[in-house]
N, C-alpha and C positions, 0 to 999 in steps of 0.2 A: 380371210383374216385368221390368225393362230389363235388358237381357243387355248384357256388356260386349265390346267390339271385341276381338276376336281375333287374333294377331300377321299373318294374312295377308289382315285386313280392310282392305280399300282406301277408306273410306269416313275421310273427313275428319276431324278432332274438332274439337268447337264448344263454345266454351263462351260465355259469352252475356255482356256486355258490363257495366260496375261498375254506371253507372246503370239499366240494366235490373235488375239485380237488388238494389238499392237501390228500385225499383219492385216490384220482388214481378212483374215481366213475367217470363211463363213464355219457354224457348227451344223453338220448335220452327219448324223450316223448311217455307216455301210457305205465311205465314199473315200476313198485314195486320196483325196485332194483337198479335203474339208479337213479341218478340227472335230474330232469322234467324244471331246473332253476325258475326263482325268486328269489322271496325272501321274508319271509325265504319256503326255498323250500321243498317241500312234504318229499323226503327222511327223510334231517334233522330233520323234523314237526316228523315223524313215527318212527324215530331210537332216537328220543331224544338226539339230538346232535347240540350242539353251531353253528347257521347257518350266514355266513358271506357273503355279500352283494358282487357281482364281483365286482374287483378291477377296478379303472377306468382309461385309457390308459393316457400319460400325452399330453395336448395338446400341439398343433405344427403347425406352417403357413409354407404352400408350397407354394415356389415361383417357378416359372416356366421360365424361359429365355428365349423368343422368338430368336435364330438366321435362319442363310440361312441355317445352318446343316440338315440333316434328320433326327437325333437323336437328340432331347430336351435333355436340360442338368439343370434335376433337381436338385434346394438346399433346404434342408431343412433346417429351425432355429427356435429356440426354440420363444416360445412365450415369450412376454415383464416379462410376472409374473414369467419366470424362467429366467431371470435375474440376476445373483449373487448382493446382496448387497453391495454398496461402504465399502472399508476397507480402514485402515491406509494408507497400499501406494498409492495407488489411488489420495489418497487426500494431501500425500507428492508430486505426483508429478505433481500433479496442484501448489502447492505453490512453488515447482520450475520455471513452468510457469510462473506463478505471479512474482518472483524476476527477472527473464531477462527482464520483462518490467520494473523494476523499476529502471531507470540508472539514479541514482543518481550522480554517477560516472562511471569513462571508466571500471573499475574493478569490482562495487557492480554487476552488470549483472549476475557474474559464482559465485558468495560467496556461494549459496544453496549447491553445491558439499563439497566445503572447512566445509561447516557448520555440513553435515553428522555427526561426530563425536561427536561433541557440542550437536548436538539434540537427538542423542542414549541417553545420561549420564545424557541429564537433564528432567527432569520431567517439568516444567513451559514451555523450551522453546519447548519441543516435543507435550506438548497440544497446548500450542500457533501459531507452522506452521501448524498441522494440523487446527486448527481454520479458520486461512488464508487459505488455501488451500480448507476446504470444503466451505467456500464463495465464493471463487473464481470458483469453479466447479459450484456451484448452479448458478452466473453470466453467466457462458456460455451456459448452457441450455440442455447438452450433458446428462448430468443425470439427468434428469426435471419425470424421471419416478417416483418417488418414490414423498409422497406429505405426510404432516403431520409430525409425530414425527420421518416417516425416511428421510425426506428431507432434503439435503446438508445444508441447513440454518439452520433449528434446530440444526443440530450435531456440527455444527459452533459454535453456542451459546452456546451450552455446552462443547464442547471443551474449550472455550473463560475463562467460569466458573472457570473449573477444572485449567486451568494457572494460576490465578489471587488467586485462592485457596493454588492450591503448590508455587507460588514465594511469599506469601505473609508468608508463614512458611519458606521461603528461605530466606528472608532478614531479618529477626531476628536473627538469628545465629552469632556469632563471626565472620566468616568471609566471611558473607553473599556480603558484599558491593566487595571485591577482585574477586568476583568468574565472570570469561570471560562469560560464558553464563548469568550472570544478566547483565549485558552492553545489551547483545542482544536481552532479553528476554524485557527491558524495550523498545528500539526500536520497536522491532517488535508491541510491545502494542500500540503503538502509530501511528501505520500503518495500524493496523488493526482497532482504532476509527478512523481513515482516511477514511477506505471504508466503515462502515456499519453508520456513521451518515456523515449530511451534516455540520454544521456549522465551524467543526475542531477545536473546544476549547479542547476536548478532547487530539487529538494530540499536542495541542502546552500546554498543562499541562504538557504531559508525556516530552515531549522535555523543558521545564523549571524545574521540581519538580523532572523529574524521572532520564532522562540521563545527565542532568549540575550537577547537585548536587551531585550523584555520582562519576564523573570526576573531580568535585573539593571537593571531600572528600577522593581519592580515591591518588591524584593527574597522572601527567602523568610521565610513565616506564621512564625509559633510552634508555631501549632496546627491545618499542612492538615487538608483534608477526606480523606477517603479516595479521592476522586475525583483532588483535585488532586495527591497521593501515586502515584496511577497513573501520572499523567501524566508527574510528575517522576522516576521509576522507568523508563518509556519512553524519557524525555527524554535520560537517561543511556546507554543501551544505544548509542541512533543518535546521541548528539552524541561518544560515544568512536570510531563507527566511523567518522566521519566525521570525525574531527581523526586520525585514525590513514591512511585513505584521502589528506586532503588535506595531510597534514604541516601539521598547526595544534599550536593549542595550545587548551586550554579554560579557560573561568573555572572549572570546576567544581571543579577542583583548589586556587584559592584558599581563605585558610583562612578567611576568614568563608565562603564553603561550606560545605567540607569537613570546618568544626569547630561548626558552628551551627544547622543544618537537617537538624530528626530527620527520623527514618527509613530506611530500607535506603539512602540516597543516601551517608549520613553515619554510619553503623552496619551496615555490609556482616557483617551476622553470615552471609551464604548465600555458598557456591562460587562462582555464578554472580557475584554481587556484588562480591565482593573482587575478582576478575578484571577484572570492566569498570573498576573503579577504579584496578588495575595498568594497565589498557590508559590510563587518561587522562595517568599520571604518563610513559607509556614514549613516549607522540604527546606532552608537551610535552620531555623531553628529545630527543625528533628532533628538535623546532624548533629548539629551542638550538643544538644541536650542528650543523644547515646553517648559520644565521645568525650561527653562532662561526667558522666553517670558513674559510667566504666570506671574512672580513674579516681571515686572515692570510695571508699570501705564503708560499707554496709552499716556499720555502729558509727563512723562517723557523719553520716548522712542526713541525719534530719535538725544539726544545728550549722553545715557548712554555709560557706555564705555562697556558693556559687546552687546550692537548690534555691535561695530567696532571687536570684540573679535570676534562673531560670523561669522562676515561676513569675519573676515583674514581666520580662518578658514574653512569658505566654499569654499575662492582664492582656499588651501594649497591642499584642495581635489581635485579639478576643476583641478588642476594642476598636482596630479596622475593619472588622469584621462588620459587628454591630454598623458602623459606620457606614461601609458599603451596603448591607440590605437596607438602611433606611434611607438612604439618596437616594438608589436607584430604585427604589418602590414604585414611584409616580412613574419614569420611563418603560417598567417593565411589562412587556407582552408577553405575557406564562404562555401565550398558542406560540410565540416565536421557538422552534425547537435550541436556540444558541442562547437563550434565557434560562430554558428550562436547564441545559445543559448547564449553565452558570451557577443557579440554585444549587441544584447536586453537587458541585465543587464546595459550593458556600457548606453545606449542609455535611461533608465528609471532612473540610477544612476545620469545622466546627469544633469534633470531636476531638482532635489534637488538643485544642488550646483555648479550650470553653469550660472555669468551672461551674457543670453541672449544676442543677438545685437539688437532685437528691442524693440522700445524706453519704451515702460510701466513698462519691467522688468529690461530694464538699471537704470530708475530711481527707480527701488525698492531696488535694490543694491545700488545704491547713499543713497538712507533712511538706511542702514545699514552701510554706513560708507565706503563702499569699494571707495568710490571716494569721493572725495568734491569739484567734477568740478562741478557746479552750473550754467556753461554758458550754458548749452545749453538749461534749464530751465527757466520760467517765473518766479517770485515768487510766483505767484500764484500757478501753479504748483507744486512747490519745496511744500509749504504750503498743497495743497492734497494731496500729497507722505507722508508729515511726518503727517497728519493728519490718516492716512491708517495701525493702528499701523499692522490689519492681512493681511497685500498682500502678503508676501512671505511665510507666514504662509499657506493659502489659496493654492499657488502654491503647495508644498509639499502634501498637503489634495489630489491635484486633482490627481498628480501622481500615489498615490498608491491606487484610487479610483477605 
């Protein structure tokens, strides 16, 4: 039997050449007739024969696991470079990942499943979660092996491409604007300039130009799906924060809306709900109320009649307000995070259109007409209140600052 080289054998190792041993030529040195190894090796060199370099074993890290056993219990794995390359599902089920964090609502969380079918048949919205998804992989750092044109970021961006490519020949079509995956595929677009820039104008484009506009060109079912229900359920969360963020105003608050189209949009029977719908009523009175502001002179401002208009109107929401924290007191779970969540809306809602009890914003509410008690001012005072045409102006700035 061949005995194997020893760590302090100086003797060369050979191993005997592809086409040799594709020949069944044995390897043994000092012999005309055998494989001597190399490359290219004397046989091949003398028989005039295509000489092929040994094959080279694929590399491999051995780990070794120290326990109390007497028998080591070796694993071998492959090395990083035999790695298979991320593919489509991979990257699907990262954008799954990605959608249970994004609880918009108690329901968007599980949509990725319901969505399966949506994203097989559509070409824009099947580039676009994988888009999401290979960012979302590259964020976690789990596949950070590959760098360059195979990195989860690049394929993201050209995923991102390829969507924006196919839905932009999608909405040309005759019945490009009906088709349930453009609802989502515009969403999704606008979630995805969510996570790869900072500023968010991008988002609240696609949420102004891409999904209102089709919604009101589109208008609303009689009878959604449960799917398109989700969406418009979404729909309402971020197009409140975003008419709240950008001082808009929303269609969703008109009454063929708001009085037409079932479901939680139009029947806020939930905490959470009633709230997103106080938040759309209190971002269109801010509009108002800049765009009312603006267009009176300074000296004539604290006897016009559209600051006493103003300011009934801020009572009539003040008084929703109140209304909604006191109903739903008894249903509220402060440990549910969509409560606490609500609170906070109530409580930043507040500051808009709540006059205060201490005295600087009671009397700025008096400069708006809500009261014409004057006792408990000097006139001098009364006289810097109505000299101050932006103090409630000011207020609202600082809130959503």
């Amino acid at each position: 039997m061949r005995r194997h080289a020893g760590p302090l054998d100086k003797r060369k190792k050979v191993t005997r050449c592809q086409s040799c041993a594709k020949r069944r030529i044995k390897l043994q040195s000092n012999s005309r007739k055998q494989c001597e190894g190399g490359f290219p090796c004397e046989y091949c060199t003398r028989t005039k024969k295509q000489c092929h370099p040994p094959g080279s074993s694929p590399r491999r890290i051995e780990f070794v696991i120290v326990s109390s056993s007497t028998q080591p219990d070796h694993q071998i794995l492959a090395s990083p470079a035999m790695i298979p390359r991320p593919n489509d599902s991979l990257y699907l089920d990262y954008f799954a990942l990605f959608v249970e964090r994004c609880q918009f609502t108690r329901g968007f969380a599980t949509v990725s499943s319901d969505l399966l079918p949506l994203i097989s048949s559509s070409r824009p919205l099947k580039h676009l979660t994988l888009a999401i998804g290979a960012l979302e992989a590259s964020r976690r750092g789990s596949i950070h092996t590959y760098r360059g044109p195979d990195s989860p970021q690049v394929a993201s961006f050209g995923f991102y491409g390829r969507s924006i490519e196919a839905f932009q020949k999608q909405i040309q079509t005759s019945q490009g604007l009906e088709r349930e995956d453009v609802l989502w595929t515009t969403l999704f677009l606008g979630i995805f300039d969510l996570m790869s820039e900072n500023s968010g104008d991008g988002w609240a484009n696609h949420m102004s130009y891409g999904i209102s506009r089709i919604l009101q060109a589109v208008k609303p079912a009689d009878d959604p799906s449960p799917l398109r229900m989700t969406l418009l359920d979404a729909f309402q969360t971020l197009e409140a924060n975003r008419a709240i963020i950008y001082g808009d105003g929303s269609f969703l608050i008109e009454e063929y809306w708001s009085s037409h189209l079932p479901g939680p949009i139009t029947q806020p029977v939930g905490t959470m709900q009633r709230i997103i719908q106080l938040m759309l009523e209190v971002s269109g009175f801010s509009q108002r109320f800049f765009e009312g502001i603006e267009l009176i002179a300074s000296d004539d401002r604290p006897l016009h009649p559209l600051i006493s208009e103003l300011a009934v109107e801020g009572c009539r929401l003040h008084e929703k307000l109140e209304s909604w924290y006191s109903e739903t007191a008894a249903e509220r779970d402060e440990s549910d995070p969509y409560i606490k969540l609500a609170l906070s809306i109530y409580h930043a809602l507040s500051r808009v259109c709540i006059p205060r009890r201490d005295n600087s914003v009671k009397k700025s509410w008096v400069y708006l007409g809500v009261s014409n008690d004057k006792g408990s001012m000097s006139p001098k005072e009364y006289k810097v209140i109505c000299s101050n045409a932006g103090i409630i102006k000011t207020q609202i700035v600082h809130c959503f600052a």
